[in-house]
C-alpha positions, 0 to 999 in steps of 0.5 A: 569510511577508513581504509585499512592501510598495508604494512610497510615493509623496510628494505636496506639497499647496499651501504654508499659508503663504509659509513652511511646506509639509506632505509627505503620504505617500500610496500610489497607486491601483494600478489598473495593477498590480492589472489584470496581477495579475487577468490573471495570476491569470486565466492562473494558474488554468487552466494549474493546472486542466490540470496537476492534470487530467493528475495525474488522468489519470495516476493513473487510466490507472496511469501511475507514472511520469508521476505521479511527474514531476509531483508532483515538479515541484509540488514544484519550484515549491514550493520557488521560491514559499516560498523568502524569498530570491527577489528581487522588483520592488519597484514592482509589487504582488507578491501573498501566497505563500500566494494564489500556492500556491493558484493553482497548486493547492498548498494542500490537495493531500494527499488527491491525494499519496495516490493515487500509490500507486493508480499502482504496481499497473501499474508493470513498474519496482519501483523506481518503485513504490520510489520512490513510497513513498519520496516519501510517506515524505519529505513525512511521509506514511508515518512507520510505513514501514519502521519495523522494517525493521533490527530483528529482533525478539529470541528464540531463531532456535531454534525448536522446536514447544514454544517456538512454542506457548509463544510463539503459544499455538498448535501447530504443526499450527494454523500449517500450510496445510491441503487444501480440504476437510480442515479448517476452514470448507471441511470443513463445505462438503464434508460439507454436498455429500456429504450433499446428493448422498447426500440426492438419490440416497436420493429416488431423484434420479438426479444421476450424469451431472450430478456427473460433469460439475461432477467434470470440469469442476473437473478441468479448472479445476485442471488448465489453470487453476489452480482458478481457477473453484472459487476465484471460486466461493468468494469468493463465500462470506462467511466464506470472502472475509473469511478471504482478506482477513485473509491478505493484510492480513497480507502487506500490514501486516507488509510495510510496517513492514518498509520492503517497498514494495507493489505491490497487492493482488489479491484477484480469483482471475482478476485473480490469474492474468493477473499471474502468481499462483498461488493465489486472491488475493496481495500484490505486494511488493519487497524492494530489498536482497533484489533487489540482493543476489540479483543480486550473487549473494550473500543475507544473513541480514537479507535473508532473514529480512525476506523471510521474514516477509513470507512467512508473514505471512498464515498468522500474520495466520489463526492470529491471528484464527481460531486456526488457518491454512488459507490459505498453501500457495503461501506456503510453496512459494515459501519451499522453492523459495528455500531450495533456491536458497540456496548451500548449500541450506537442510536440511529441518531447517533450512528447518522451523526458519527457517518457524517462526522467521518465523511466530513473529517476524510472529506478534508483529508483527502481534499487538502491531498488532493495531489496524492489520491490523483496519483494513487488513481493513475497507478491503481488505472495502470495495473500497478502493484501496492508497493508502486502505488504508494511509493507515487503517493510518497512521491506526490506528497514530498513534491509538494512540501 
């Protein structure tokens, strides 16, 4: 980067002799320039206080678009600073670019880069959310996004139960969402409750009007909400949270190197309700050609099949970890409702067929990044935002490039 330089000034000092006189270049005290310079600085910093103050704003009221426009605009002026091609006065000092960079507070800005993507959750346009990503992607800040978005990974797409236990090393049965209380983790609550209300009653604990109003009550709840009560009751539970966490960090790894922007992650049973999820957590994403496609009233198989291994990520990110799948019911009922959708509608053969071939393909996937689903776990159990947890998911994959 070329600094300007400063006009030489020529002072003639008194003649020696009669015959000879000595020219002496001497740069002149630029006490006038120096005196704007300090002003300008003076005007510069506060002005960019304000812009990255409004960034700030923005990003804490999720306000994508506003957020957007201005990271483009720092780029804008960027571009106009660094750009050797811009004529200057010579006459006046010109500070360094790099100074002038940091006067406008464009030095170090990545950590602020990244909570854009904080901004999505509240987003009504995807295409926003899109192009958000889109603009990380362009500055290198997300090399691993969409890294396998045009790749379908190679095997048979006929998958029968024997080449998915061959391939996962698990049955089909360890892949299948299973009912609250039938397997799992939440078998043992509900032998434990029945043995504690058989326990009561054997000490002569009359507890009938009680139970019968918690049975109620959880009627109710299933009913008119959802089950969303029993659900926040339940995250409570350890083993039960951490095993939510590894579905949607699942959902999350495997649609972002499918090239799938992320919206959120929500994890709040209540939070989950008011945006319209059925179930006890989910993971906002959006595939652009899948929506483009479906409006045009046509679905390819790439399409499709991406969609689909989105899907049923969380049930293989569970089989992964825990040997088996509880979670994915919802999962699995969003998939039947688009297949049926499909002209002409997928078989039941054939929609068991593509669910198996999904889970195998995201089953891999996730497998062979098993370093960066761990690490979207930790932050997702830490509270951490979406920009974090994918800024640890780029951090564990390029560690161990």
């Amino acid at each position: 980067m070329a600094l300007s330089s400063a006009s030489l000034w020529m002072k003639t000092f008194p003649p020696l002799s009669h015959q000879f006189s000595f020219p002496f270049p001497q740069t002149p005290p630029p006490r006038k320039e120096k005196t704007k310079l300090v002003h300008a600085n003076h005007r510069t910093r506060p002005r960019a206080l304000r812009e990255w103050q409004e960034y700030e704003d923005a990003v804490k009221r999720k306000d994508l678009a506003r957020a957007l426009r201005f990271l483009k605009s720092v780029e804008t002026k960027k571009s106009d600073i660094e750009d050797p091609t811009q004529p200057s006065n010579g006459s006046v000092l010109v500070e360094p670019a790099q100074s002038r960079l940091g006067e406008l507070g464009l030095v170090g800005r990545s950590e602020r880069d990244w909570e854009v993507l904080d901004t999505c959750l509240n987003a009504d346009d995807m295409s926003l959310v899109s192009t958000a990503y889109a603009y990380l992607k362009s500055r290198e800040f997300l090399p691993n996004f969409g890294k396998y978005s045009s790749i379908v990974l190679e095997g048979t797409r006929d998958v029968t139960p024997t080449v998915l236990t061959s391939s996962t090393g698990l049955e089909a049965s360890k892949l299948s969402p299973k009912k609250w209380g039938v397997s799992g983790s939440s078998r043992v609550v509900l032998v434990g409750f029945l043995g504690g209300v058989s326990f009561l009653l054997s000490r002569g604990i009359d507890i009938r009007t009680n139970l019968t109003a918690v049975l109620g009550l959880a009627f109710l709840d299933s009913i008119f909400l959802g089950g969303v009560c029993l659900a926040q009751i339940s995250s409570y539970w350890p083993p039960y949270k951490r095993r939510i966490l590894v579905h949607e960090a699942g959902h999350l790894l495997v649609a972002y190197l499918m090239g799938c922007p992320i919206r959120g992650v929500i994890l709040d049973p209540i939070v989950a309700m008011q945006v319209g999820i059925q179930g006890q957590a989910g993971t906002q994403f959006w595939d652009e050609k899948m929506s483009k496609e479906l409006a045009e009233g046509r679905l390819s198989g790439t399409a499709f099949d991406r969609y689909c291994m989105v899907l049923f990520a969380g049930i293989a990110a569970e089989a992964l970890v825990y040997g088996e799948a509880e979670g994915g019911e919802n999962d699995e009922n969003l998939f039947r409702s688009i297949c049926l959708l499909l002209q002409p509608p997928l078989s039941i053969a054939q929609m068991s067929n593509q669910a198996r071939w999904s889970v195998v393909q995201s089953y891999n996937l996730l497998k062979w990044h098993k370093h960066a689903h761990q690490a979207a776990v930790k932050a997702l159990q830490t509270g951490a935002s979406l920009s974090v947890v994918i800024r640890r998911i780029e951090e564990a994959m390029s560690s161990r490039k």
